[in-house]
N, C-alpha and C positions, 0 to 999 in steps of 0.2 A: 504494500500500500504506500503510497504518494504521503510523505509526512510532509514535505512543501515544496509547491510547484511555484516558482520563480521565473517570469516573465523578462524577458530584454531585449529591448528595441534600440536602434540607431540608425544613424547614416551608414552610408556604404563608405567602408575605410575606418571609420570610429574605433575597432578593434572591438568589437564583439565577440568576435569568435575565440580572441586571444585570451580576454578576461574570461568569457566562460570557460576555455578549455583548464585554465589555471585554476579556477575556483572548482571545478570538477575535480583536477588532480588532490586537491587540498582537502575536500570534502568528500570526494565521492559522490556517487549518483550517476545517471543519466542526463544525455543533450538531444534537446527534440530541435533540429534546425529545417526555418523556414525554404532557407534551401531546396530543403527534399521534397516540399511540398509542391513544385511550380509543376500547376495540368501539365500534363501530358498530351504533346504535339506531335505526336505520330499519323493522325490523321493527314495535316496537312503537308503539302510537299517543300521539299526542304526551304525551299526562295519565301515560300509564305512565312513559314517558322520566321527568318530573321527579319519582316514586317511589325512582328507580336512585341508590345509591350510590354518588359518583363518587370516593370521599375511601380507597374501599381498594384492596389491592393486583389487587385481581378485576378492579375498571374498566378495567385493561389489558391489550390484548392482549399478554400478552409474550411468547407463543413470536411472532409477529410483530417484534416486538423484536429479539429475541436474532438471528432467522435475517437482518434487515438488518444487524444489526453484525456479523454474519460475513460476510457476503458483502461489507461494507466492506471488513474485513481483508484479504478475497482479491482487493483492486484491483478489485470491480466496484459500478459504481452503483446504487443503490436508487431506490423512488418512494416516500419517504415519505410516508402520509396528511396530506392535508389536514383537521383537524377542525372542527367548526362548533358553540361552545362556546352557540350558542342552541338550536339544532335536535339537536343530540346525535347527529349524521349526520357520517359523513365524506362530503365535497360536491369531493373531486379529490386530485389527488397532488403533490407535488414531487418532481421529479428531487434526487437529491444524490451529487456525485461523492465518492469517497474523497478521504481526505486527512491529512496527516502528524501532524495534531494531529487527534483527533476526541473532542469533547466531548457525555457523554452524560448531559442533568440531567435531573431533575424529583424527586418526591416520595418516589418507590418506589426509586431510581436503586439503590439499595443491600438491596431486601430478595430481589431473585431472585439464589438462588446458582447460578444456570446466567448469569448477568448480570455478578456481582459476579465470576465467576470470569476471565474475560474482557481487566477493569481491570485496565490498569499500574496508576494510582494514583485511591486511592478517598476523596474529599471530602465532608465536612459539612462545609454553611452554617447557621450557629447566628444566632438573634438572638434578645431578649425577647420573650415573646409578647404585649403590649400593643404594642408594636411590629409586631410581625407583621400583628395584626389591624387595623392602621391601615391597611397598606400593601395589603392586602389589599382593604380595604373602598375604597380609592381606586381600584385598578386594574378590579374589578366594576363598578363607578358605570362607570369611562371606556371599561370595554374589550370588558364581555361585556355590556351590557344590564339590568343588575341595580339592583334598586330597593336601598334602603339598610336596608330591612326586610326582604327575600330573604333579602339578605347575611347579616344575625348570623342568622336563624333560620337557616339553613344551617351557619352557625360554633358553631353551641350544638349541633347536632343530631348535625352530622357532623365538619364540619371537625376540632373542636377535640379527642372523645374519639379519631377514628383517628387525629390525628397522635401521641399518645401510646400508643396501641394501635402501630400501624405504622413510623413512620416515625420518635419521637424512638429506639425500638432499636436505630436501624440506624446509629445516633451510634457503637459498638460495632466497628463494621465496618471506619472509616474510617480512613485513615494520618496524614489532615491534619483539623480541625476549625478552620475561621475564623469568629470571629468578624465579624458584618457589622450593627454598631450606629452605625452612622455613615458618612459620605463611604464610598462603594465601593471608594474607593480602595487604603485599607487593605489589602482583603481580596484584593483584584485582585494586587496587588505579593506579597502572601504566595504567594499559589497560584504564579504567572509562577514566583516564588523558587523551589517547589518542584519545577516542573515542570522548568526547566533543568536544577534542580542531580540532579535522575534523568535527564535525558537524557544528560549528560556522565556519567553511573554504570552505562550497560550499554544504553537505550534511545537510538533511534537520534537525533540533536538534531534539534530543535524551532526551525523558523526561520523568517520573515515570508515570504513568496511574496519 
C-alpha cells in the first residue's frame, strides 16, 4: 500500500527527474513518470507523428494515469508503458510494484484535478529558463536522437509558449516550490525535509527498504 504518493511538476530542464531519482535512492519507493504516459501514435504515419503536440496536457493519456495510481494505492501492480521518444509508439511495458513512497513527476504532474486530488504532497521544481533550455538541449542531443536544430525549433514552437500556457500555472497548486539552480542537492534535502516532517504529521513514515 501507497503510505505517500508525492506529486512533481516542472519545466522541461528544471531537473525533475534528477531530484526525484535522488530522493528515491535516499528513500526508497517507486517513480510513476509522465513520460511513459504520452498516447500512443502508432496509428498514425510517421510525418503525422512529428505534426503532434507533445508539450500539452492532451499528449497524455491521463485517465490511464490516474487508474495506475489507484490501483497502486490499493496494493496492486501496474504495467506501466514503455515509450519510445523516436517513434512516438509505446514499444512494451514495465511491471511496477507498489510502494511506500510513490513518486509521480513530469510536466502536467499538477494540472489534472482528478490527479492532483490524489497527492499527499504536491511539488514544483522551478529553475531559470536559460537554464532550462541548456539542460534540455543536452539531454535531446544524448538521449532522444535530436539534432540541435530540432531542438530550439521545437522550444520556440512548442516547448516554450505551453510551459507558460500549462505548466508554469500549476506553480499555484503546489505546497513546496524548490528551487533547482545549482548542485541537486539542495533541492533533494529540501523535499527528503518535507516529506519526513509530513510523515511524522498524520502520513504513515517514509523509510529506506
Amino acid at each position: 500500500m501507497i503510505a505517500a504518493l508525492v506529486g512533481v511538476a516542472g519545466g522541461t530542464g528544471s531537473g525533475k527527474s534528477t531530484v526525484v531519482r535522488a530522493v528515491v535512492d535516499r528513500l526508497g519507493g517507486c517513480v510513476i513518470d509522465l513520460d511513459s504516459y504520452y498516447a500512443d501514435r502508432s496509428a498514425l504515419a510517421p510525418e503525422e507523428r512529428g505534426r503532434v503536440n507533445y508539450d500539452e496536457p492532451a499528449a497524455i493519456d491521463s485517465a490511464l494515469l490516474v487508474e495506475h495510481l489507484r490501483r497502486l494505492a490499493d496494493g496492486q501492480a501496474v504495467e506501466k508503458p514503455v515509450y519510445s521518444f523516436a517513434t512516438h509508439t509505446r514499444i512494451g511495458v514495465e511491471v511496477v510494484a507498489p510502494a511506500r513512497l510513490t513518486i509521480v513527476e513530469g510536466l502536467f504532474t499538477l494540472w489534472w484535478e482528478s490527479l492532483r486530488g490524489l497527492l499527499d504532497l504536491k511539488v514544483f521544481v522551478d529553475a531559470p529558463a536559460d537554464l532550462r533550455l541548456i539542460r534540455r538541449l543536452r539531454r535531446d542531443l544524448a538521449e532522444r536522437a535530436r539534432t540541435a536544430e530540432q531542438v530550439m525549433q521545437q522550444y520556440v514552437a512548442t516547448v516554450r509558449p505551453m510551459y507558460e500556457r500549462y505548466v508554469e500555472p500549476t506553480r499555484d497548486h503546489a505546497d513546496l516550490v524548490v528551487t533547482n539552480d545549482g548542485p541537486a542537492e539542495r533541492a533533494v534535502e529540501q523535499l527528503i525535509a518535507v516529506i519526513r516532517r509530513r510523515a511524522a504529521h498524520g502520513v504513515a513514515a517514509v523509510t529506506a527498504p
